[in-house]
C-alpha positions as CSV (number, residue, x, y, z in Angstrom):
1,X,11.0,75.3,93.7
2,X,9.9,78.9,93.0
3,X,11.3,79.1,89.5
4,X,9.1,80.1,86.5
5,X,6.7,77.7,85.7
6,X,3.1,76.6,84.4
7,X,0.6,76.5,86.9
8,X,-2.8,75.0,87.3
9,X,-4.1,76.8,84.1
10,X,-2.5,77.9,81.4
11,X,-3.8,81.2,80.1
12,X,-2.0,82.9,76.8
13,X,-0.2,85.8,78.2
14,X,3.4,88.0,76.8
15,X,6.7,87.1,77.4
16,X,8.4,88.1,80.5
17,X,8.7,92.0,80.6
18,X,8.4,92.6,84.4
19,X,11.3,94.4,86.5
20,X,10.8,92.4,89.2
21,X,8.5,90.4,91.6
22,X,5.4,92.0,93.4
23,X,4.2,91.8,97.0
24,X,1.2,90.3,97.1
25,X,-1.7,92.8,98.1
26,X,-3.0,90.4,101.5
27,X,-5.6,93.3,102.7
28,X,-7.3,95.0,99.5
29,X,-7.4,91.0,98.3
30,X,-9.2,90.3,102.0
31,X,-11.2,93.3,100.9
32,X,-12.1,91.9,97.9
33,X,-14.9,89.8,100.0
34,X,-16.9,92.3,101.2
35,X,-17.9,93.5,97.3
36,X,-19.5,90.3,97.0
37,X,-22.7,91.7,95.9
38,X,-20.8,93.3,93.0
39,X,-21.8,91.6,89.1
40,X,-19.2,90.2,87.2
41,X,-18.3,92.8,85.6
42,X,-18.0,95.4,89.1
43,X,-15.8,92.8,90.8
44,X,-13.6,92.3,88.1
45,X,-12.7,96.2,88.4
46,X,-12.0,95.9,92.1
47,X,-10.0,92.6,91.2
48,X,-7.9,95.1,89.0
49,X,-7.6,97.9,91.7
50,X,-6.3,94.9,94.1
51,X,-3.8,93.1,91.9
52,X,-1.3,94.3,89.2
53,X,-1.2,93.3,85.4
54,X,-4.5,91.7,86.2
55,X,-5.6,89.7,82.8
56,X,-9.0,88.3,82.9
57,X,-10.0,85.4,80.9
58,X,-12.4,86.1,78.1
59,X,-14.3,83.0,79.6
60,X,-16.6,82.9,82.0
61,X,-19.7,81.7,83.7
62,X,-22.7,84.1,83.5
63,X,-25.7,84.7,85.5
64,X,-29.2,83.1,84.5
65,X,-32.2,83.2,84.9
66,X,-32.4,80.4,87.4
67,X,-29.4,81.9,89.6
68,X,-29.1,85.6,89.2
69,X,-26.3,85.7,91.1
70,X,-24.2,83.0,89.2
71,X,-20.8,84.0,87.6
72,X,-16.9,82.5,87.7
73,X,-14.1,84.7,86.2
74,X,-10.6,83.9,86.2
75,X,-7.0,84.8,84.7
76,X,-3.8,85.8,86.2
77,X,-2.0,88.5,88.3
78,X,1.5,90.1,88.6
79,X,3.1,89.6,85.0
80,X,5.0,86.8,84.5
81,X,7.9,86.4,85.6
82,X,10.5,84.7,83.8
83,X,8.7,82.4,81.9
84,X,6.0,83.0,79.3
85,X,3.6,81.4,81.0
86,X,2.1,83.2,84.4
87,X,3.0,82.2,87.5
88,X,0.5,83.9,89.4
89,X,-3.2,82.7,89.2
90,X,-6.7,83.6,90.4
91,X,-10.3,82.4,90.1
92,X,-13.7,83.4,91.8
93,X,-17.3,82.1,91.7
94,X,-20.1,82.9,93.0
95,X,-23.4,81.2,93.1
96,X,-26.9,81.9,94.4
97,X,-29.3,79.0,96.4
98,X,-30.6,77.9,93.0
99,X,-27.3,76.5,92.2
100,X,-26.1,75.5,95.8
101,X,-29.5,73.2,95.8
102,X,-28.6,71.9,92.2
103,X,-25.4,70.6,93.7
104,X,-27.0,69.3,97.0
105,X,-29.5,67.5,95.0
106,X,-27.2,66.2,92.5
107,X,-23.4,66.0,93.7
108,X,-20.9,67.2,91.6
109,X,-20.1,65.0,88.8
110,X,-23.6,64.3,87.0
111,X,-24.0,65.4,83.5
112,X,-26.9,69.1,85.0
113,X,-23.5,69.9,87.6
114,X,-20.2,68.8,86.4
115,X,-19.4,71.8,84.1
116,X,-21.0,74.0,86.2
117,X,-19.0,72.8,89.3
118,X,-15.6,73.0,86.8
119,X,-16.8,77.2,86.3
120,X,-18.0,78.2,90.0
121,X,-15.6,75.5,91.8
122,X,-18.0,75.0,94.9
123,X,-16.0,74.1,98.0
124,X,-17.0,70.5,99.4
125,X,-18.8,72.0,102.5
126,X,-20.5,74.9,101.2
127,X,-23.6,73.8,102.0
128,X,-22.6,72.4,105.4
129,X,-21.5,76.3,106.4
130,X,-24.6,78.2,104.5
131,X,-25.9,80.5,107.6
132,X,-29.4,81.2,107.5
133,X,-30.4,84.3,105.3
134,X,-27.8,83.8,103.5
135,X,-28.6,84.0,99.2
136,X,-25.1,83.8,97.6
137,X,-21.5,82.4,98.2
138,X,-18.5,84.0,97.1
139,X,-14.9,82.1,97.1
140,X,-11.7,83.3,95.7
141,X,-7.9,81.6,95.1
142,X,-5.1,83.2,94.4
143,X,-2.2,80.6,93.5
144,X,1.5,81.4,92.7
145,X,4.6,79.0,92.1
146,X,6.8,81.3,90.8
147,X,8.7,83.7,93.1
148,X,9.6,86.4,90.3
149,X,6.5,86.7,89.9
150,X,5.3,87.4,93.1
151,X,7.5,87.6,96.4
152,X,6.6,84.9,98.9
153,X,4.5,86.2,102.0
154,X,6.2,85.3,105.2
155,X,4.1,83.2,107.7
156,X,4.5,87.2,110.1
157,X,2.9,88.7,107.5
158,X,0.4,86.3,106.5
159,X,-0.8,86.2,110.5
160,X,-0.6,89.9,110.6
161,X,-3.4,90.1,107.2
162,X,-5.5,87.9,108.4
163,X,-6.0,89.0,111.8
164,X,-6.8,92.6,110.7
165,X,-10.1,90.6,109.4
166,X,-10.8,87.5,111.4
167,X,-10.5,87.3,115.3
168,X,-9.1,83.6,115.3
169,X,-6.1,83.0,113.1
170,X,-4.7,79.5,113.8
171,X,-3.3,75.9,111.8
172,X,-6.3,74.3,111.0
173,X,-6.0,70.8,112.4
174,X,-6.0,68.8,108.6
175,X,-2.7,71.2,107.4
176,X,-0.5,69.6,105.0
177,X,2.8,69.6,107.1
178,X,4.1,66.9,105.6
179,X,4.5,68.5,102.2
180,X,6.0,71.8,103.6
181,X,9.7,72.5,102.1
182,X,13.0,73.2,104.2
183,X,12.0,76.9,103.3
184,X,9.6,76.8,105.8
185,X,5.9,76.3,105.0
186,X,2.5,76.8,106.9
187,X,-1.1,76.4,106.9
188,X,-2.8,79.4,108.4
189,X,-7.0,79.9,108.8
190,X,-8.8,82.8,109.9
191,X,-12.4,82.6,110.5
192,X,-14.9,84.5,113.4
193,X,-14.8,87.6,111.2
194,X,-16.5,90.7,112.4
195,X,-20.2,91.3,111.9
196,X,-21.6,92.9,109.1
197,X,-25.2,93.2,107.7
198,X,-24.8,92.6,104.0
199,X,-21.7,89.9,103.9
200,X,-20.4,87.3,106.4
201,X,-16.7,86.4,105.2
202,X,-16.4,82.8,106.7
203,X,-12.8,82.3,106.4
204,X,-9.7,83.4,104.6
205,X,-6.6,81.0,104.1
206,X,-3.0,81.2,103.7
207,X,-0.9,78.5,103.2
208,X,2.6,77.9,101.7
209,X,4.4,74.2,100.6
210,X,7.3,73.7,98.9
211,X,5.1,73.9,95.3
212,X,3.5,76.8,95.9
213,X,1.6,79.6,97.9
214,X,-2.1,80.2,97.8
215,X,-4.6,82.9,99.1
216,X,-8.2,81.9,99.6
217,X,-11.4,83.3,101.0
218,X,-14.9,82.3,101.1
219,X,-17.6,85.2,101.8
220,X,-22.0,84.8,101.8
221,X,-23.9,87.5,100.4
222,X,-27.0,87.9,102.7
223,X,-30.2,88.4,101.9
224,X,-31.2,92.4,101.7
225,X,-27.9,93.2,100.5
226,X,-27.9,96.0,97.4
């Protein structure tokens, strides 16, 4: 566990060259939701104010003309480590209702929502949370499985992050004990986040197994934002 290796995608990057691992940047990531109104483009230079040695993939989902504010980018964070392939991940999308009614319409696997669904990685109950006034959803994950990459976050720290943003901060009832290592894992969820006019950040997740650690948050632009 926590040694260099290939994580869920495998993006080209230089050999290792770091000094050593970085702390992961919980509250300008946290942050990171309430720019959701930002294009592709914008949010990809507060990505790179957030996290170090940010690389962004030259692909990526664009807006169109039916979803204005559709894009997905993705890459990796943090150098790499030991091994030549980075151990430190991240990928956002962000879709508009034009899309989210594409997917309620159609699921997830047909031939119009499949690709699109691999690009902008819609979470299972999107729809199901979608407040009124809403026009856009923003999620983010940040995945790491290699510890010289980036230092694990302890579950103090972790609580600590999240409850600067959300006023409950608790193990969600479906958390993957069972897979949690001897190094001590958890499963933490903050949601109730302060009110704002332009952006409603749902929820923000921290959870560590004995595979890896992940950082998640899932925000809604609403409607009269700039």
């Amino acid at each position: 566990m926590w040694r260099c290796s290939a994580v869920l995608f495998s993006i080209a990057s230089s050999a290792c060259a770091q000094d050593g691992p970085i702390d992961f940047p919980l509250a300008p990531v946290m942050e990171l939701a309430m720019v959701a109104h930002l294009g592709r483009d914008g949010f990809a230079q507060r990505l790179a104010q957030a996290l170090p040695d940010l690389v962004v993939a030259p692909s990526g989902r664009e807006a169109t003309g039916d979803d204005p504010w559709l894009y997905s980018i993705s890459g990796h964070f943090g150098g790499t480590g030991a091994h030549p392939r980075p151990g430190a991940i991240f990928a956002c999308g962000r879709y508009g209702l034009a899309t989210r009614d594409l997917f309620v319409e159609h699921g997830f696997s047909t031939p119009e929502t499949f690709a699109l669904m691999g690009d902008v990685r819609p979470l299972i109950h999107d729809s199901a949370v979608w407040v009124p006034g809403a026009i856009a959803r923003l999620h983010c994950t940040f995945v790491w499985d290699d510890a010289e990459t980036v230092r694990i976050l302890g579950r103090g720290a972790a609580e600590l992050g999240l409850a600067a943003f959300f006023e409950t901060v608790e193990t969600p009832a479906a958390a993957l004990a069972p897979v949690f290592g001897a190094e001590g894992g958890y499963d933490l969820l903050g949601t109730n986040a302060a009110d704002a006019l332009s952006i409603w950040v749902e929820s923000g997740w921290v959870e560590l197994t004995n595979g890896h650690q992940e950082v998640s948050f899932r925000a809604f632009l609403m409607g009269g934002a700039v």
